[in-house]
C-alpha positions in Angstrom: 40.0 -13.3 0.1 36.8 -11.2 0.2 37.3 -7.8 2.5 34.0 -6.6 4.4 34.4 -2.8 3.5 34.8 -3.4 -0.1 32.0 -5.9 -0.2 29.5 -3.0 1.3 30.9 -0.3 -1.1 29.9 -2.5 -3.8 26.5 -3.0 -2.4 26.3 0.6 -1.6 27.3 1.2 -5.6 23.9 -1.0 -6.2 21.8 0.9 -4.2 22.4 4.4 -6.0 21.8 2.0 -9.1 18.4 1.3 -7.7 17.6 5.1 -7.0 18.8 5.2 -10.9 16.5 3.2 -12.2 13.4 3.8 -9.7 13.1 7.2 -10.6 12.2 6.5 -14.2 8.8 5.2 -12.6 7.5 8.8 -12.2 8.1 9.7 -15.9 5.8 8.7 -18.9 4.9 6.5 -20.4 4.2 3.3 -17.9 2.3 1.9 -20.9 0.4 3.4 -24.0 -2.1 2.9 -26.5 -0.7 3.4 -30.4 -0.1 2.0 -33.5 0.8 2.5 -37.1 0.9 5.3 -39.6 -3.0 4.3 -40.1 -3.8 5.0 -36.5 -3.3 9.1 -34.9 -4.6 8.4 -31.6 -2.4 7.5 -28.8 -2.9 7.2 -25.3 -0.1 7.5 -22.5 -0.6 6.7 -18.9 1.6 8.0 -16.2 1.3 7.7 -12.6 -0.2 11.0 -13.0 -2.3 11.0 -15.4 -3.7 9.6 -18.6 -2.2 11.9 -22.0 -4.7 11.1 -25.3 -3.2 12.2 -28.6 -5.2 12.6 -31.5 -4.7 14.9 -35.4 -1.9 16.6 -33.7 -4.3 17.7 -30.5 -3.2 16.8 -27.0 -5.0 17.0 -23.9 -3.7 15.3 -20.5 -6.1 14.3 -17.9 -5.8 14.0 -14.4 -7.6 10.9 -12.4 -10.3 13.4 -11.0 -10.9 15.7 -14.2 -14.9 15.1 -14.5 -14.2 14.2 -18.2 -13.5 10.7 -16.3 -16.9 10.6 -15.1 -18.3 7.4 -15.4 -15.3 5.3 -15.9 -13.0 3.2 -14.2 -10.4 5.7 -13.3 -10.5 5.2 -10.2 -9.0 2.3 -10.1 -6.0 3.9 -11.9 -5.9 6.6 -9.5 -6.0 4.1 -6.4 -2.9 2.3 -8.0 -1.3 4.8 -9.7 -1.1 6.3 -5.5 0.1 3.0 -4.6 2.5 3.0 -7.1 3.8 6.7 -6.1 4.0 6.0 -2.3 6.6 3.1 -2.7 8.6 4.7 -4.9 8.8 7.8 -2.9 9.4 4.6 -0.2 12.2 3.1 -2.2 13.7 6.2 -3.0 13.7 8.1 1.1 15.2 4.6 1.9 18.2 4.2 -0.1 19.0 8.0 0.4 19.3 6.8 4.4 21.2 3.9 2.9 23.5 6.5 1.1 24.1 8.7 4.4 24.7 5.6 5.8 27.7 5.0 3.5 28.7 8.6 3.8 29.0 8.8 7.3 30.9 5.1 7.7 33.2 7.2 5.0 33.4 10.2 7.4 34.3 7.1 10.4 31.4 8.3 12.0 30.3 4.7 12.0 31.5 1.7 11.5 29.1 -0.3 9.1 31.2 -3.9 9.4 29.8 -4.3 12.9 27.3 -3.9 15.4 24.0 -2.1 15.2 25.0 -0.1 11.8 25.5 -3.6 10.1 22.0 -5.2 10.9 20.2 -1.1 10.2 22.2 -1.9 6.5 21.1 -4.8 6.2 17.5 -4.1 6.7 16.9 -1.0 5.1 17.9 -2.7 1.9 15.4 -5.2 2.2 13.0 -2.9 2.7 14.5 -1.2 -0.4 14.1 -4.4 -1.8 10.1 -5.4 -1.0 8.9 -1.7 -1.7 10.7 -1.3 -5.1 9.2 -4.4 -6.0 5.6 -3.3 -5.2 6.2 -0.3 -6.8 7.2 -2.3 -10.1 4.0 -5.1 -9.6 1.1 -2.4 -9.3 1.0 -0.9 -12.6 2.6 -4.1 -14.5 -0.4 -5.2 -13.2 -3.0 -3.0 -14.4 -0.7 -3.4 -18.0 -1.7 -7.1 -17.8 -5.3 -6.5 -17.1 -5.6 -3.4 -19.4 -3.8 -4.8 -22.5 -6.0 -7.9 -22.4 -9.1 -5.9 -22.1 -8.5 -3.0 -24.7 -6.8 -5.4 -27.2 -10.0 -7.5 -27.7 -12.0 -5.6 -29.8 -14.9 -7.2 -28.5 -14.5 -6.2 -25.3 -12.9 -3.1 -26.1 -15.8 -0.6 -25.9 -16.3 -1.6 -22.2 -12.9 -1.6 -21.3 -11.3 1.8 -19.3 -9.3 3.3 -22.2 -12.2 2.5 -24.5 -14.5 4.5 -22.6 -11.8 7.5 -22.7 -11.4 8.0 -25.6 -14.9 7.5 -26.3 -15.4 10.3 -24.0 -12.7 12.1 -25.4 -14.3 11.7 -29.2 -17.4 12.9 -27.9 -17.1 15.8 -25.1 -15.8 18.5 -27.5 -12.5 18.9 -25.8 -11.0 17.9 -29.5 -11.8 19.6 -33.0 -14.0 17.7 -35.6 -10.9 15.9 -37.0 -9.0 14.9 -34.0 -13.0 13.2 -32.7 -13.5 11.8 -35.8 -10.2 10.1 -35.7 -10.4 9.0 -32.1 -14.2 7.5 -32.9 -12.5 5.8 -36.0 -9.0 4.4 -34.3 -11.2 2.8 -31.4 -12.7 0.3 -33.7 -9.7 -0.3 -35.9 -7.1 -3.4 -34.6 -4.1 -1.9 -35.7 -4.5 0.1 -32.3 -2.7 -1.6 -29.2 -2.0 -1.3 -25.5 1.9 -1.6 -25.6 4.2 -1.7 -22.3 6.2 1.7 -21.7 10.1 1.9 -21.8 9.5 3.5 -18.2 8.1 0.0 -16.9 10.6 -1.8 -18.3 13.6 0.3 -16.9 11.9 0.8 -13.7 11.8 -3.4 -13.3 15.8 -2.7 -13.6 15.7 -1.5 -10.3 14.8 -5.1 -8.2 17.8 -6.7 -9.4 20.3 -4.0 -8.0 18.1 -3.6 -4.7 18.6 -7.6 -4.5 22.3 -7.4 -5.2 22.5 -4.9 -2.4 21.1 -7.2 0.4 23.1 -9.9 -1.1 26.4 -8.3 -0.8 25.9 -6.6 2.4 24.8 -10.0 3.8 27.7 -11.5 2.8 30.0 -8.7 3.8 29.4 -10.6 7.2 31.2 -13.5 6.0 34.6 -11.4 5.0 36.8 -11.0 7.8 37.8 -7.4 8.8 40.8 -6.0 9.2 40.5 -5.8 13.0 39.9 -9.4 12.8 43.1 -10.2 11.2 44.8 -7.5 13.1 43.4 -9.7 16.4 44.3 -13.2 14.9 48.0 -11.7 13.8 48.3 -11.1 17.0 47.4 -14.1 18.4 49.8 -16.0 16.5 52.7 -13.5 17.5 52.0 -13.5 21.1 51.7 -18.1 20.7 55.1 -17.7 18.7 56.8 -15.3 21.4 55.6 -18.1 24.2 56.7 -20.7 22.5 60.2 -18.9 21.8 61.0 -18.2 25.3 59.5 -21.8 26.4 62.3 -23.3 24.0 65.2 -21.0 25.4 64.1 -22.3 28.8 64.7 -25.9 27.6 68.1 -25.1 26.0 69.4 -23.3 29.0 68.5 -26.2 31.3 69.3 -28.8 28.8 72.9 -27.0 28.9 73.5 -27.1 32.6 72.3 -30.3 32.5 75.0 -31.7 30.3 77.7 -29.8 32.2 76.7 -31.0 35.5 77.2 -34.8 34.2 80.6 -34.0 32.1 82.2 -32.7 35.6 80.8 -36.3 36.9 
């Protein structure tokens, strides 16, 4: 039999699992542009930034450098914000989550009834709905990105072909490192890949859904004060039913003495 506090403790377990996991979102890279030993230029993008890698020379970019003039970036600056509010979101939620815990621990609250239950219960959905978000925006702009840069027909157009077009020809590079960017953008072996950061950060919905589900059913466990109440129940029957049966046997016995003296 299923006990309610050990069911929320397990829940609570998923939620700092979920913080885990989340966190990765803010590191780098999301997704990136590389490719073999023939290939030097690589592109990372972060949700703060796009890094572009060429001979050994590395120069990071932020969404409103004016060396993004004239592209798209803007579009990966308005998700990229979208993307950093709900994790921020995710995170500032499970920490109340966590207090939560910590204070049940502390008997401050109980969290197996009452208004502390349903708060639970909520907050981890709303874990649930923004960590998801957080995980569709740049996955996303992955899909779109990675079928636009990949097709080298289409590539030139694409946001990370006009980058490191830019990039090749703004001077921010030295001779080698353009004429290597200029070269890599027309060769295939150069790919939009996903990030390990996407990928672990995608870890996180299935531990934030695992935490709703067990603190919903934490509902269905009975309590100790429950079963403190229904032992008691069945005591106080038993005790009634004792005396109701010594009542019998007394009067049964006079009964049966009154008729012998007959």
């Amino acid at each position: 039999m299923c006990r309610a506090g050990i069911v929320i403790v397990v829940g609570l377990f998923m939620i700092d699992l979920t913080i885990l996991f989340i966190l990765f979102g803010i590191w780098n890279p999301v997704y990136e542009i590389s490719g073999n030993s023939k290939v030097s230029t690589q592109v990372d993008y972060n949700i703060w930034g796009i890094c572009v890698t060429s001979a050994n020379q590395r120069l990071c970019l932020n969404f409103d450098d004016p060396l993004l003039d004239g592209t798209d970036a803007d579009s990966l600056k308005t998700s990229s914000t979208i993307c950093i509010a709900f994790i921020f979101i995710t995170i500032g939620v499970c920490v109340v989550i966590v207090i939560l815990g910590f204070l049940a621990c502390c008997r401050v609250i109980d969290l197996e009834t009452g208004a502390a239950f349903v708060a639970l219960v909520i907050l981890a959905s709303i874990a649930l709905i923004t960590s998801l978000v957080a995980c569709i925006v740049p996955t996303n702009g992955y899909t779109t990105q990675k079928k636009e840069f990949n097709d080298l027909s289409t590539r030139p157009s694409s946001l990370y072909g006009q980058v490191i077009t830019k990039c090749s020809t703004s001077g921010s590079f030295g001779s080698k490192a353009q004429l290597a960017l200029a070269q890599d953008l027309t060769s295939d072996e150069l790919q939009l890949k996903i990030g390990w950061v996407l990928c672990v950060e995608w870890v996180a919905v299935p531990f934030a859904l695992a935490a709703v589900l067990f603190f919903g059913l934490s509902k269905c466990c009975p309590t100790p004060e429950r079963g403190m109440s229904k032992s008691r129940g069945q005591k106080k029957s038993t005790g009634r039913g004792y005396l109701a049966f010594n009542v019998y046997m007394k009067n049964y016995k006079k009964l049966s003495n009154s008729v012998i003296e007959c």
